[in-house]
N, CA, C and O atoms as a DFTB+ gen file, in Angstrom:
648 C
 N C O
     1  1      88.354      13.887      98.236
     2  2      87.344      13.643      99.245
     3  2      87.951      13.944     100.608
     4  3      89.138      13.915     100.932
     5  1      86.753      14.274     101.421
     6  2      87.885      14.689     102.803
     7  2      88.094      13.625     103.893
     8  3      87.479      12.567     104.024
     9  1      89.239      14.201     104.765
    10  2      89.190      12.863     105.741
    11  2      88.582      12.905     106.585
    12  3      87.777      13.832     106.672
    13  1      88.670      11.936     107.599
    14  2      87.614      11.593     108.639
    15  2      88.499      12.031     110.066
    16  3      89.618      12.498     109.854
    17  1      88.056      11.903     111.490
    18  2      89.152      12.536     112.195
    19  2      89.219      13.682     112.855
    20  3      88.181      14.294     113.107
    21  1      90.109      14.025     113.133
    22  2      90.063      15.567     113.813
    23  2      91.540      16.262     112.404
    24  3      92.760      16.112     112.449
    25  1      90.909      16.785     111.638
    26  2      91.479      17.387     110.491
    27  2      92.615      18.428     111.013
    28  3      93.565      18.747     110.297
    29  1      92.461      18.830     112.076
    30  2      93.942      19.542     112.076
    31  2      94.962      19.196     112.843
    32  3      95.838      19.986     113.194
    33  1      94.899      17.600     113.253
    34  2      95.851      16.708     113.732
    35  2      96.603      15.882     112.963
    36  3      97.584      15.193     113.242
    37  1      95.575      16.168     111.242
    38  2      95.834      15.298     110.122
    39  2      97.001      15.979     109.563
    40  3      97.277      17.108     109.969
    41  1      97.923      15.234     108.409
    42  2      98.536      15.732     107.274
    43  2      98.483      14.912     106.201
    44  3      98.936      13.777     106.051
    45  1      97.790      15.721     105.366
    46  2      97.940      14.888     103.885
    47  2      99.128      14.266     103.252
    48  3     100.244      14.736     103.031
    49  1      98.435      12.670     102.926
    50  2     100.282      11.683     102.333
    51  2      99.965      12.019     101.027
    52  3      98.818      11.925     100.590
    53  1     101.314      12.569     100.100
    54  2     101.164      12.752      98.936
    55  2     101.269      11.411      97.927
    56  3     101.876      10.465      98.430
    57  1     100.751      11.210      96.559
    58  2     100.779       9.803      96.279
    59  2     102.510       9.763      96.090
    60  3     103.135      10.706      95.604
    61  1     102.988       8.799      96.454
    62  2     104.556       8.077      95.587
    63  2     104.335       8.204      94.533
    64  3     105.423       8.702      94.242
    65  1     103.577       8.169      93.204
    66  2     103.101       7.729      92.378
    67  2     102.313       8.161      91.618
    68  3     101.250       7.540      91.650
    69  1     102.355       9.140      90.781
    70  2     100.675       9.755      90.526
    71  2     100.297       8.450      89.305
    72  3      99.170       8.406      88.811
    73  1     100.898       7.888      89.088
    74  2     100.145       6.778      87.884
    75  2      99.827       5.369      88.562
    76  3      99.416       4.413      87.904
    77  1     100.147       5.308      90.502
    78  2      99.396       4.398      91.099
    79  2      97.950       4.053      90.710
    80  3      97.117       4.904      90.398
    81  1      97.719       2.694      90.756
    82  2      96.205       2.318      90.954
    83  2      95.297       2.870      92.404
    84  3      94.081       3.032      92.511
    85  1      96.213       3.046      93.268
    86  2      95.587       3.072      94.375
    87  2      95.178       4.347      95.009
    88  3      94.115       4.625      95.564
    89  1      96.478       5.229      94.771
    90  2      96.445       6.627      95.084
    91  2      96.906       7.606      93.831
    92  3      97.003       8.830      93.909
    93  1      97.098       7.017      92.972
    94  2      97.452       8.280      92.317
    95  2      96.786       8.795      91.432
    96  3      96.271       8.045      90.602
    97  1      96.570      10.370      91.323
    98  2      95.634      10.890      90.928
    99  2      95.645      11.117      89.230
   100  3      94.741      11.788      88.731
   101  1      96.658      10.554      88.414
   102  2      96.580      10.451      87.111
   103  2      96.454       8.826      86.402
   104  3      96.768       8.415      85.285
   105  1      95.859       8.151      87.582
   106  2      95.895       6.826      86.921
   107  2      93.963       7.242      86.775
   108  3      93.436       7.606      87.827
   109  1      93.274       7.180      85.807
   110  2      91.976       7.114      85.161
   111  2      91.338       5.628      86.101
   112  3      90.361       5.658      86.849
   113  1      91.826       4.933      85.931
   114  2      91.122       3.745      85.963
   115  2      91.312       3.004      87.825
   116  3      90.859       2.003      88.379
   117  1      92.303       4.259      88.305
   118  2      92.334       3.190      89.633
   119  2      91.353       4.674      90.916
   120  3      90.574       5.612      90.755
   121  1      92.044       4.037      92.012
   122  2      91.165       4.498      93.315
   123  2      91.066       6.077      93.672
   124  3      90.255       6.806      94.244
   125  1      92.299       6.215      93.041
   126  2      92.729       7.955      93.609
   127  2      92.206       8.434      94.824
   128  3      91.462       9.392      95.036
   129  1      92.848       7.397      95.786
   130  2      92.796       7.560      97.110
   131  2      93.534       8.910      97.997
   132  3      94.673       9.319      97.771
   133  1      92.783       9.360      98.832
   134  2      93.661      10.587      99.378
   135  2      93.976      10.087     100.892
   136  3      92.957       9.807     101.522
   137  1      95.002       9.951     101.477
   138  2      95.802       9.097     102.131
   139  2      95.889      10.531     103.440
   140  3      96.039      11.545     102.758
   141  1      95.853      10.918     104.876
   142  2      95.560      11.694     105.371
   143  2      96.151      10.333     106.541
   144  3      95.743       9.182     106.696
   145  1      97.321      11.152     107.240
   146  2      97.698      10.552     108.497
   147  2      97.677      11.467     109.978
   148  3      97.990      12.624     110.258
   149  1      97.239      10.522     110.606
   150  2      96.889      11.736     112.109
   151  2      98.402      11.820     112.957
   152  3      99.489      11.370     112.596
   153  1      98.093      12.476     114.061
   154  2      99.113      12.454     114.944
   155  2      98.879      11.457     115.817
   156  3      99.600      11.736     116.775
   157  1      98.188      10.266     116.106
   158  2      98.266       9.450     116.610
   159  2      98.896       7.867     115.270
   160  3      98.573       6.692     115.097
   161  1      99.586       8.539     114.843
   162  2      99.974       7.475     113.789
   163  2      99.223       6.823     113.156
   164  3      99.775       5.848     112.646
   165  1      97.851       6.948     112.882
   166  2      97.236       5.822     112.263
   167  2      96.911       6.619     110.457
   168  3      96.406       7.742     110.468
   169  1      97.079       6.272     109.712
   170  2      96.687       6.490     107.970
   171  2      95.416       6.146     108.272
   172  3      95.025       5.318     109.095
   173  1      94.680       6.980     107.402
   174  2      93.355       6.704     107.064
   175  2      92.627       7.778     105.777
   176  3      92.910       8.976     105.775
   177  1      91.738       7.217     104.788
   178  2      91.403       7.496     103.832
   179  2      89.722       7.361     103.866
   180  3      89.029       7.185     104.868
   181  1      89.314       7.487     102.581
   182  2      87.419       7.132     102.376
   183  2      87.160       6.735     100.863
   184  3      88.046       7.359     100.279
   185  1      86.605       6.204     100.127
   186  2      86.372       6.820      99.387
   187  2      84.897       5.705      99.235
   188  3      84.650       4.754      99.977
   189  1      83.916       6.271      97.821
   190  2      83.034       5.436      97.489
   191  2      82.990       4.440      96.374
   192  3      83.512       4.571      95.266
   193  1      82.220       3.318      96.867
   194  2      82.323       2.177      96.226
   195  2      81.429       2.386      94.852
   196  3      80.246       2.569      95.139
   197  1      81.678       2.404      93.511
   198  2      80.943       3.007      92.041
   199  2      80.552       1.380      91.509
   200  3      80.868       0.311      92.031
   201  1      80.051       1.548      90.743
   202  2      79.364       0.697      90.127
   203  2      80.320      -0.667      89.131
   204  3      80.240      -1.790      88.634
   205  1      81.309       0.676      89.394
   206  2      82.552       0.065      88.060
   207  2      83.861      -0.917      88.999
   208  3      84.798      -1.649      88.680
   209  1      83.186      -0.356      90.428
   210  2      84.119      -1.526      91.303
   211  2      82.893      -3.352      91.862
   212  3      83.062      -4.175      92.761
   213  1      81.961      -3.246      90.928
   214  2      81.199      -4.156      91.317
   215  2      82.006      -5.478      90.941
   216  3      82.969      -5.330      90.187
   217  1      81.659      -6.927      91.460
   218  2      81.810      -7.705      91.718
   219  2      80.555      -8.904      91.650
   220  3      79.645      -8.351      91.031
   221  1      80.343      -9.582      91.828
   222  2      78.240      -9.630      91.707
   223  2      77.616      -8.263      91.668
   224  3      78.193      -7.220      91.974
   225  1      76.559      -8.365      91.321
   226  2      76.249      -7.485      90.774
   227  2      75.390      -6.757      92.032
   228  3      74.603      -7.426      92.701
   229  1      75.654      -5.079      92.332
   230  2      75.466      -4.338      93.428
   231  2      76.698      -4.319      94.545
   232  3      76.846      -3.551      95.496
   233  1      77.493      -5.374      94.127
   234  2      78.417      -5.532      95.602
   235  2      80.094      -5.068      95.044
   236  3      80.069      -4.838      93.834
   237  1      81.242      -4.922      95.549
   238  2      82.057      -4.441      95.522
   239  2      82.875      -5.434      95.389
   240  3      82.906      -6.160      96.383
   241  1      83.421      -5.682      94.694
   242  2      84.732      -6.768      94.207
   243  2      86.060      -7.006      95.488
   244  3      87.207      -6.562      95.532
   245  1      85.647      -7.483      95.991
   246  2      86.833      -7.954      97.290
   247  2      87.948      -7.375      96.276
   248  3      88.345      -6.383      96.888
   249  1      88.366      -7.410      95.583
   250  2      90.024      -7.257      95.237
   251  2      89.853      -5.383      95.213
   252  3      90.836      -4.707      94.907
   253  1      89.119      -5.019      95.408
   254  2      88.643      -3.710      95.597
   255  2      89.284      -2.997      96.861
   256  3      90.130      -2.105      96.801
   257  1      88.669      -3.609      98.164
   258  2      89.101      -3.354      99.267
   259  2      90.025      -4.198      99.657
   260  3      90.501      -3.909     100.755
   261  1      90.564      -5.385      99.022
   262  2      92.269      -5.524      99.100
   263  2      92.974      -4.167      98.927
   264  3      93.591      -3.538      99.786
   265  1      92.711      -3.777      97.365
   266  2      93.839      -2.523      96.866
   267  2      93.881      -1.882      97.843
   268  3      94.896      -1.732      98.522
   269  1      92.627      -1.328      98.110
   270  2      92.558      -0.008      99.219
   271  2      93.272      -0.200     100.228
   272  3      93.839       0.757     100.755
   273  1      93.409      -1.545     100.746
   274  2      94.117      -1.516     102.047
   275  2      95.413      -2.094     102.341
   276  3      96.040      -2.101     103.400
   277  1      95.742      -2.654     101.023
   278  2      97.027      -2.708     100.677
   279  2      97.926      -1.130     100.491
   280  3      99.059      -0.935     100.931
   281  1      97.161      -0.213      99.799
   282  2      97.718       0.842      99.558
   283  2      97.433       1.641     100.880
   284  3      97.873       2.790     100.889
   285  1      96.813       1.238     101.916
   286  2      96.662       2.430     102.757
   287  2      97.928       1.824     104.750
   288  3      98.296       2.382     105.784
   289  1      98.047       0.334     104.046
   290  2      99.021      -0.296     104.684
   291  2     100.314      -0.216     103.931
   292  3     101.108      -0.875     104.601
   293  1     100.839       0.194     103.022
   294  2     101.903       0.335     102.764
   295  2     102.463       1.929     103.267
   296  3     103.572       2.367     103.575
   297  1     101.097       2.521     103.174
   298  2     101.674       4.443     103.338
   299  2     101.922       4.051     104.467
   300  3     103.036       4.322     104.916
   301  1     101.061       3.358     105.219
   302  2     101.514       3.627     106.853
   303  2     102.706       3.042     107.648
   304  3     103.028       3.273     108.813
   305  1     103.283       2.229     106.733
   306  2     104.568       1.453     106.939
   307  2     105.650       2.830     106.593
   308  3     106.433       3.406     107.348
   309  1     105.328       3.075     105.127
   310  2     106.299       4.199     105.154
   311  2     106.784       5.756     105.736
   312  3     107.805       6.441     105.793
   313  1     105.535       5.815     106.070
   314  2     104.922       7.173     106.718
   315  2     105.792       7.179     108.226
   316  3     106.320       8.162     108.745
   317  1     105.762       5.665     108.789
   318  2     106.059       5.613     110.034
   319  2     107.337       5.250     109.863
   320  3     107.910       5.478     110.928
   321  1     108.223       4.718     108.930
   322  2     109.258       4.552     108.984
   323  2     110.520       4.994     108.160
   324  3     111.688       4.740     108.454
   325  1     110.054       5.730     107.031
   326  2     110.065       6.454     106.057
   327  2     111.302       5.548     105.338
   328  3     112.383       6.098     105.128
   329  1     111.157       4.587     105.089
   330  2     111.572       3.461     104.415
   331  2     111.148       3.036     103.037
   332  3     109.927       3.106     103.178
   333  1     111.309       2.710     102.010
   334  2     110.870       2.023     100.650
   335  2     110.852       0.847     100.976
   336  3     111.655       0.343     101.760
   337  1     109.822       0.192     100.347
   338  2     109.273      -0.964     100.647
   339  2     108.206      -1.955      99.235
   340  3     107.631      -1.633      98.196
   341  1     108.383      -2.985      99.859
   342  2     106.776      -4.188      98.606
   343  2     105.952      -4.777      99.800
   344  3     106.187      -4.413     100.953
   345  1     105.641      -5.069      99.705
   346  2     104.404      -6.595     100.295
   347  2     104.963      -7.218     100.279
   348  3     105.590      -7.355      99.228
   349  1     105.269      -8.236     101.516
   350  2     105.304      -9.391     101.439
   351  2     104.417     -10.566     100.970
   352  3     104.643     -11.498     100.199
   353  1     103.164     -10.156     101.803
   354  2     102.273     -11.145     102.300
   355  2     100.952     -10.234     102.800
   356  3     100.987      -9.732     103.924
   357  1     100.119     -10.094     102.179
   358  2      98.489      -9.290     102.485
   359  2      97.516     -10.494     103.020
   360  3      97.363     -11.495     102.319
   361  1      96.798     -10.348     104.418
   362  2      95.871     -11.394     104.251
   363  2      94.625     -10.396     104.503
   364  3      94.428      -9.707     105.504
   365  1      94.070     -10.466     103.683
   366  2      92.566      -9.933     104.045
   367  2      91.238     -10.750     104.300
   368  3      90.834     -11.632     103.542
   369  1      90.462     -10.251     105.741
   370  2      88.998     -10.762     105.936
   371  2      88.212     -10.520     105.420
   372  3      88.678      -9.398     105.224
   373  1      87.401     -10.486     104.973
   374  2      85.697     -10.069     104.796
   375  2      84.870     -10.270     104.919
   376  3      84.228     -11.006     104.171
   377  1      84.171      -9.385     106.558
   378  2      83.473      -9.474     107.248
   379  2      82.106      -9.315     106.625
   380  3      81.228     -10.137     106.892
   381  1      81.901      -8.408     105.894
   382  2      80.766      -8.051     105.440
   383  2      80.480      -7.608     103.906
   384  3      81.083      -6.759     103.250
   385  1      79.734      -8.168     103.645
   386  2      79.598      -8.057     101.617
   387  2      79.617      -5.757     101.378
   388  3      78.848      -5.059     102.039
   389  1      80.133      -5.450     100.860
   390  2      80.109      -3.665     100.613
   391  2      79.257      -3.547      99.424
   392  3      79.597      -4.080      98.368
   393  1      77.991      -2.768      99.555
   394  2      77.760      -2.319      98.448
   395  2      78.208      -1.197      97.325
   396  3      79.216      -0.518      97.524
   397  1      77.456      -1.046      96.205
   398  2      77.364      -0.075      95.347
   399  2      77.125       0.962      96.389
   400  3      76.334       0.855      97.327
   401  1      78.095       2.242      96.051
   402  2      77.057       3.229      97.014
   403  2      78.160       3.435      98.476
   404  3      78.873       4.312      98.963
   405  1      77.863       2.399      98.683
   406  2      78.816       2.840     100.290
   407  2      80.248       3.474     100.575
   408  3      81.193       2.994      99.950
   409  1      80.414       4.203     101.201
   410  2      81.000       4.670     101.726
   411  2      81.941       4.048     102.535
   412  3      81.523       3.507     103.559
   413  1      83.766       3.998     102.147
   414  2      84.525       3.430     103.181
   415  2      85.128       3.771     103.731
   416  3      86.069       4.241     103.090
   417  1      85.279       3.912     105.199
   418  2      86.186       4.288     105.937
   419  2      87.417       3.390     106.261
   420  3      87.122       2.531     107.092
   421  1      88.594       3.345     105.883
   422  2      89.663       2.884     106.061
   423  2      90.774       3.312     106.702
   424  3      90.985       4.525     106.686
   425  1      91.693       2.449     107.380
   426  2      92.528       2.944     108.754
   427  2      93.443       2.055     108.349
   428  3      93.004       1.244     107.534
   429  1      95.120       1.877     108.791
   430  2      95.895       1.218     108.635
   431  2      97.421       2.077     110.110
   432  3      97.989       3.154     110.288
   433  1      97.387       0.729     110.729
   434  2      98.670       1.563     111.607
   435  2      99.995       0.343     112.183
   436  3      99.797      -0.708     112.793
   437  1     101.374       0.954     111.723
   438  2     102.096      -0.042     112.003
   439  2     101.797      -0.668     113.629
   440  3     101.596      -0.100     114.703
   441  1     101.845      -1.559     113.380
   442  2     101.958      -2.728     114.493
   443  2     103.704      -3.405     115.231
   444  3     104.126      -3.201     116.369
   445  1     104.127      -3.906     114.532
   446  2     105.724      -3.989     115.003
   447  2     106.870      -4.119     113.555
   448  3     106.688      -4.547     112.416
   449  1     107.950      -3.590     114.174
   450  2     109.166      -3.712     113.151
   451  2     109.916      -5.147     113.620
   452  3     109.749      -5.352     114.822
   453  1     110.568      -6.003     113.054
   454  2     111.142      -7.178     113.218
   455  2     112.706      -7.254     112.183
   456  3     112.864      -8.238     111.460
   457  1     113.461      -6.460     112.208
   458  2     114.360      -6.343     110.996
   459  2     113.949      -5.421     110.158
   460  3     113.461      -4.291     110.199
   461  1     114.445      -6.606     108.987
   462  2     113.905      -5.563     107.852
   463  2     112.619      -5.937     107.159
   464  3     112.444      -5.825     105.946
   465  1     111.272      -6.625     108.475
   466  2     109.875      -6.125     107.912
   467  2     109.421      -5.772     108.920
   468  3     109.966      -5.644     110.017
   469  1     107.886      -5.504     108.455
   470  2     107.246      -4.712     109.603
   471  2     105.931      -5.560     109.210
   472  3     105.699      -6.387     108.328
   473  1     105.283      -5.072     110.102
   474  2     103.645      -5.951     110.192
   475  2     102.556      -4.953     110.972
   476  3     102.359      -4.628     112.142
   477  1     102.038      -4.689     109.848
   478  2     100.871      -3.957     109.721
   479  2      99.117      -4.470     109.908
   480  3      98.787      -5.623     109.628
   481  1      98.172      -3.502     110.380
   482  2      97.214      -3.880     110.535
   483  2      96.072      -2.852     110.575
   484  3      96.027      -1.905     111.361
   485  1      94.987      -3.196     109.470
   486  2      93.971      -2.133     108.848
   487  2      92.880      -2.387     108.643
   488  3      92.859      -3.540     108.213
   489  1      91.423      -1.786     108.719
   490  2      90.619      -2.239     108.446
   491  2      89.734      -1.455     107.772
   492  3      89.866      -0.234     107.853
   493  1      88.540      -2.100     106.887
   494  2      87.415      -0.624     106.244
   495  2      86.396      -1.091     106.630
   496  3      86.044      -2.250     106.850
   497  1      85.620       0.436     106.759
   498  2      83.972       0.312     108.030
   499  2      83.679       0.970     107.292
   500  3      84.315       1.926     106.849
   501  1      82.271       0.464     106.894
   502  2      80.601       0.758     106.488
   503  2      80.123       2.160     106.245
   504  3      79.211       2.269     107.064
   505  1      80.188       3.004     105.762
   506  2      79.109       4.391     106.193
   507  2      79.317       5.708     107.238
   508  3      78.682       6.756     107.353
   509  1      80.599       5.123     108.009
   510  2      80.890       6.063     109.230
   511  2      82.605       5.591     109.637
   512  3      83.035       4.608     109.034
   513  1      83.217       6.049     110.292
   514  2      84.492       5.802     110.965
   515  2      84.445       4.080     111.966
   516  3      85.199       3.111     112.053
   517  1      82.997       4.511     112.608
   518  2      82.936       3.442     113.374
   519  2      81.791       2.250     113.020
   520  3      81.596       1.348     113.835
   521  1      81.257       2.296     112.102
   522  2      80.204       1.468     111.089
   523  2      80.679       0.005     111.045
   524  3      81.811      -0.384     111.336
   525  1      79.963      -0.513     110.763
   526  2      80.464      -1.708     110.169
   527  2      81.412      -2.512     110.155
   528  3      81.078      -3.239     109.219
   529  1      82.338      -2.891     110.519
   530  2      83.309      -3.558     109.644
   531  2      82.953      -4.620     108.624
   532  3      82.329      -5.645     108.900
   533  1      83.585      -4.154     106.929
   534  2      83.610      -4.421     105.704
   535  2      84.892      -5.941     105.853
   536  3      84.830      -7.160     105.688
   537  1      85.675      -5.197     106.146
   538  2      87.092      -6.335     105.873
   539  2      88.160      -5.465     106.851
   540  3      88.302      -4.297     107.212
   541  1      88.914      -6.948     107.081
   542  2      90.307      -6.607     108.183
   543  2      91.450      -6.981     107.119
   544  3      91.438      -7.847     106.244
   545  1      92.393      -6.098     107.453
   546  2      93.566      -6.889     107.047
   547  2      95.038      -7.016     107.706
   548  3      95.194      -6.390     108.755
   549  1      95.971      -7.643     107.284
   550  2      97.287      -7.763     108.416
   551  2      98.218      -8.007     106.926
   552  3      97.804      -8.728     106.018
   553  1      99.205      -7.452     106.891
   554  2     100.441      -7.331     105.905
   555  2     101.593      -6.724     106.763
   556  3     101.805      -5.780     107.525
   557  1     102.431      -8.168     106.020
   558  2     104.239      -8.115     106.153
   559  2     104.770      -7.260     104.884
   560  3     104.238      -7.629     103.837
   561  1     105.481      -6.449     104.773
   562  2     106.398      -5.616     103.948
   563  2     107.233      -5.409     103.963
   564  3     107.097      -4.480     104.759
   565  1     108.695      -5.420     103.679
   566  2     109.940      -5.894     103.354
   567  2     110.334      -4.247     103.283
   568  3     109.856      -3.386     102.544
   569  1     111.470      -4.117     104.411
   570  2     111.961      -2.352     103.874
   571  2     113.434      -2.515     103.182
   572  3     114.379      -3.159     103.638
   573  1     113.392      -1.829     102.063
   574  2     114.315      -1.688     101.683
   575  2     115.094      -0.268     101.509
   576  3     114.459       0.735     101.834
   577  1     116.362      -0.114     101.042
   578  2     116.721       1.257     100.675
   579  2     116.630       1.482      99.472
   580  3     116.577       0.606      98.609
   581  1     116.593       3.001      99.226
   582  2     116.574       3.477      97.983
   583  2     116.960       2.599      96.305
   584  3     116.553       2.433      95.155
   585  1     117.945       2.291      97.192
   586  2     118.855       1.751      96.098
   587  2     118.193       0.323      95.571
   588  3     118.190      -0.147      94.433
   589  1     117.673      -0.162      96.715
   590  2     117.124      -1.663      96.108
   591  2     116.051      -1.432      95.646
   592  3     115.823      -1.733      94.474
   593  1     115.242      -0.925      96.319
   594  2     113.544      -0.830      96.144
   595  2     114.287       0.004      94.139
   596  3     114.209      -0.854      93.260
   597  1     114.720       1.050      93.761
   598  2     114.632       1.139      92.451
   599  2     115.498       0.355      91.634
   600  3     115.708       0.689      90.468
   601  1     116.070      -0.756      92.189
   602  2     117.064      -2.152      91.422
   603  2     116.021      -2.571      90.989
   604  3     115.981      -2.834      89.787
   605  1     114.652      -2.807      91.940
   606  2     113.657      -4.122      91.509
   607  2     112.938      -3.080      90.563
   608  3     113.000      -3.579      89.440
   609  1     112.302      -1.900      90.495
   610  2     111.169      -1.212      89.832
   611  2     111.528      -0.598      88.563
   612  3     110.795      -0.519      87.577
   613  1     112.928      -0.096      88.694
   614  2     113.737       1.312      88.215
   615  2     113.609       2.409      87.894
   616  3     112.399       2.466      88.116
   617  1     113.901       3.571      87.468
   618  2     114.239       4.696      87.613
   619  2     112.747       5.390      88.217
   620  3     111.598       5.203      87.818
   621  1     113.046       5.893      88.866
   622  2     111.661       6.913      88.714
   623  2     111.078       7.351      87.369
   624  3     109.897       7.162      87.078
   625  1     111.876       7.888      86.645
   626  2     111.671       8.433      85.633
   627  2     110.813       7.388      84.398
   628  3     109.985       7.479      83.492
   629  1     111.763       6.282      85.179
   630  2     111.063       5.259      83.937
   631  2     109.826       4.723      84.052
   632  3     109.377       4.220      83.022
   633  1     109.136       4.692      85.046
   634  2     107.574       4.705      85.408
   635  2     107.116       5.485      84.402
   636  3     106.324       4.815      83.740
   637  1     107.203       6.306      84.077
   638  2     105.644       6.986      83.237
   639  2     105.694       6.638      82.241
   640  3     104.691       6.711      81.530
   641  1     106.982       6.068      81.728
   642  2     106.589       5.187      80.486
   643  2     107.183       6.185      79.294
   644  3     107.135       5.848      78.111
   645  1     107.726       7.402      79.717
   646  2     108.611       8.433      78.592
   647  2     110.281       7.711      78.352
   648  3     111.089       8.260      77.602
């Protein structure tokens, strides 16, 4: 899906991950988000809310637009700092119930570094870039190096499960 923006200020974030829930494009069952960061530092993505992300019925499962903006606050932590990293701590609002159908515009841009976390802040809007606001969120994430971040996960290789 395409991004929102002035597209040739953008560069496409490739997934970490193609068997992510959030962005990666061989997981079947998750978001396969396309992650597009501007030159004003901010990440931002879209995608639409399906039937199969419902929650009551017509509406979009809050843990829905958690993922999304968990995953679109972590690229932007890394993007900007090019660090490996987890979550600390996600708090998400929700301003407004999302339906079946809608369209989200989502944004995420580091806010400050403090050591070794950072604190991030993102939000997804309604139908347009500037629509609505759906939900806010603010997340701490822990940077680590190479070496730790694959102590806790391990190998690359060993993700796909071969």
């Amino acid at each position: 899906m395409s991004t929102y923006g002035d597209p040739d200020a953008e560069v496409v974030v490739h997934p970490h991950f193609d068997e992510c829930v959030g962005c990666g494009p061989k997981n079947s069952g998750g978001l396969k988000l396309q992650i597009h960061q501007g030159s004003d530092g901010l990440c931002r993505t879209l995608f639409r809310v399906s039937a199969e992300h419902q929650g009551p019925p017509r509406v979009a499962h809050g843990g829905i637009l958690a993922l999304a903006l968990d995953e679109l606050l972590g690229t932007a932590a890394y993007q900007g700092l090019g660090r490996m990293l987890v979550t600390e701590h996600l708090q998400v609002w929700y301003r407004k119930p999302t339906p079946v159908g809608a369209l989200v515009y989502a944004m995420a841009r580091l806010k400050q570094v403090d050591g070794h976390k950072a604190h991030l802040v993102g939000e997804a809007r309604l139908n347009a870039p500037d629509g609505t606001i759906a939900a806010q969120a603010a997340a701490t994430v822990v940077l680590l190096s190479h070496e730790r971040y694959h102590a806790l996960s391990g190998p690359p290789e060993a993700a796909s499960g071969s």
